[in-house]
C-alpha positions in Angstrom: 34.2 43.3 -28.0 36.3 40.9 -30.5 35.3 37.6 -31.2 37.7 35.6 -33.0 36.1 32.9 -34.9 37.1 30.2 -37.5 34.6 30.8 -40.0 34.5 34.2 -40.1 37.8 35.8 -38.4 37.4 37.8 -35.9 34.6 39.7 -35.9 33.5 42.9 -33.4 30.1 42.4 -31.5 28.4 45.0 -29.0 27.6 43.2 -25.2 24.2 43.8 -26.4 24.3 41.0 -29.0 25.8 38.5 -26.2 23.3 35.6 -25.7 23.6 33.2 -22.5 22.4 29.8 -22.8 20.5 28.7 -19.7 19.8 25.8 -20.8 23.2 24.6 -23.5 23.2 23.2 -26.9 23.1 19.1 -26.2 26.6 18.2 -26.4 27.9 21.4 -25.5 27.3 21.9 -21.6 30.2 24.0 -20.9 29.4 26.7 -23.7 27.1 29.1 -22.6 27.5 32.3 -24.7 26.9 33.0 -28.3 26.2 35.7 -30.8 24.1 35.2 -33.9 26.0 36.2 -37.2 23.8 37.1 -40.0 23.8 35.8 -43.5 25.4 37.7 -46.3 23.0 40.8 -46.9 20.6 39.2 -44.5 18.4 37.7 -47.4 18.3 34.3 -46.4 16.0 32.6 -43.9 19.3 30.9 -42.0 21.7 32.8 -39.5 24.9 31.4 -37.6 24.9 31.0 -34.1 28.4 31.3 -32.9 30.0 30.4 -29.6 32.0 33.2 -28.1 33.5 30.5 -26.2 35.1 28.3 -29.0 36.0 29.4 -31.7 35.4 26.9 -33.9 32.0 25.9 -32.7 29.4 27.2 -35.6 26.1 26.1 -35.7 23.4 27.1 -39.0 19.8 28.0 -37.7 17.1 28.9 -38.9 13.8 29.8 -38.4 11.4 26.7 -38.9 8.0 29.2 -39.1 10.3 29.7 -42.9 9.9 26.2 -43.9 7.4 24.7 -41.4 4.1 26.6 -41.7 2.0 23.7 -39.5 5.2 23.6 -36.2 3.9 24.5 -33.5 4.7 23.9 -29.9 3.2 25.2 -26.2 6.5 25.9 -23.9 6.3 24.9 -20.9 5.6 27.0 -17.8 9.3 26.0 -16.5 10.7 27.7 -19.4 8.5 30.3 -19.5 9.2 31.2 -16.2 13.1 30.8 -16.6 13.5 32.7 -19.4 11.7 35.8 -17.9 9.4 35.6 -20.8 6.8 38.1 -20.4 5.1 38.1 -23.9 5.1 35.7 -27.0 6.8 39.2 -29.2 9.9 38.5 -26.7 10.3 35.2 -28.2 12.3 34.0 -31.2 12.3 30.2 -32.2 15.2 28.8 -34.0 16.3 24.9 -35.1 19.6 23.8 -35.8 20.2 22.6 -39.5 23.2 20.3 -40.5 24.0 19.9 -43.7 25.7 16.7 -44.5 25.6 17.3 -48.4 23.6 20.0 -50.9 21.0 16.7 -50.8 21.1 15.9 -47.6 20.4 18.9 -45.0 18.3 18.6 -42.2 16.8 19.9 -39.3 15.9 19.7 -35.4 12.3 20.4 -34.8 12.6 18.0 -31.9 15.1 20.5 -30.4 14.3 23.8 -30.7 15.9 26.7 -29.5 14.0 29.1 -27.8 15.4 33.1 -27.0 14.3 35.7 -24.9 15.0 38.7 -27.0 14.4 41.3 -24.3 16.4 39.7 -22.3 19.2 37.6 -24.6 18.7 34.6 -23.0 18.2 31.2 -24.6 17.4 27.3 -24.0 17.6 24.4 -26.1 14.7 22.5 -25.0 13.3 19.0 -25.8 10.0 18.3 -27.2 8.4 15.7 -25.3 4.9 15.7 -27.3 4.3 16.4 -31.0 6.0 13.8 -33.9 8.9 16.0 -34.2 12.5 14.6 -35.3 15.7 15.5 -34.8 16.8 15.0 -38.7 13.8 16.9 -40.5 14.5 16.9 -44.3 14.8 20.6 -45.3 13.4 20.8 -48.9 11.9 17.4 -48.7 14.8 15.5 -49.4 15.5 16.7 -52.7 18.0 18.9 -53.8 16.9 22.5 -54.2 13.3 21.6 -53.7 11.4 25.0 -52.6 14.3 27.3 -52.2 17.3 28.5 -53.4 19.2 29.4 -50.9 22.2 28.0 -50.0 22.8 27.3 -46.1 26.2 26.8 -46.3 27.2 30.2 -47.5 28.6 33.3 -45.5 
């Protein structure tokens, strides 16, 4: 299958590699289905996550396990349930990171998004306990603090 895309052309993508939101991306109720892009040579801890639906609808994640050693979360039996998960391997966590400028890049632990691997389904879910934000400084809010990698790069 061919997915055309802004950022990276079009690009060719097995059904296999088709993830349905169950539960969308706030702000994006009408976009169910994504694939997620890996960075260049797969050497950095951030991937894209791009709708199959619009093209020009890109988001950056990441795991937060990468940069977040202490996040931690329980998901609830509702999501357990409607994602079919069936064991905690079946189960990738990812954030959304927007980067505003090299200094300023942040991320959602408030909002995580939680995938079913076996099964290639996902949620964005909301965080009701913990003192998660929505606009986590990255590297601490200073430019190239801990890493250098570059999130913006394909």
């Amino acid at each position: 299958m061919i997915v055309n895309t802004k950022r990276f052309g079009p690009i060719q993508i097995d059904e296999e590699q088709l993830i349905t939101f169950i539960g969308p991306i706030l702000g994006f109720n009408d976009l169910h289905n994504y694939v997620i892009i890996q960075s260049e040579g797969n050497q950095h801890p951030f991937e894209f996550l791009q709708s199959i639906e619009d093209e020009n609808l890109t988001f950056i994640v990441m795991d937060p396990f990468a940069f977040f050693k202490e996040y931690e979360f329980q998901l609830d039996p509702h999501w357990i349930e409607a994602l079919g998960v069936q064991s905690e391997e079946e189960v990738q966590v990812m954030v959304i990171v927007t980067v505003r400028s090299a200094e300023d890049i942040t991320c959602n632990l408030k909002a995580p998004i939680v995938l079913n691997k076996a099964r290639n389904i996902a949620a964005q879910i909301i965080l009701d306990h913990g003192n998660y934000t929505t606009k986590q400084p990255l590297l601490g809010g200073k430019k190239g603090e801990g890493s250098d990698v570059n999130p913006v790069a394909k």
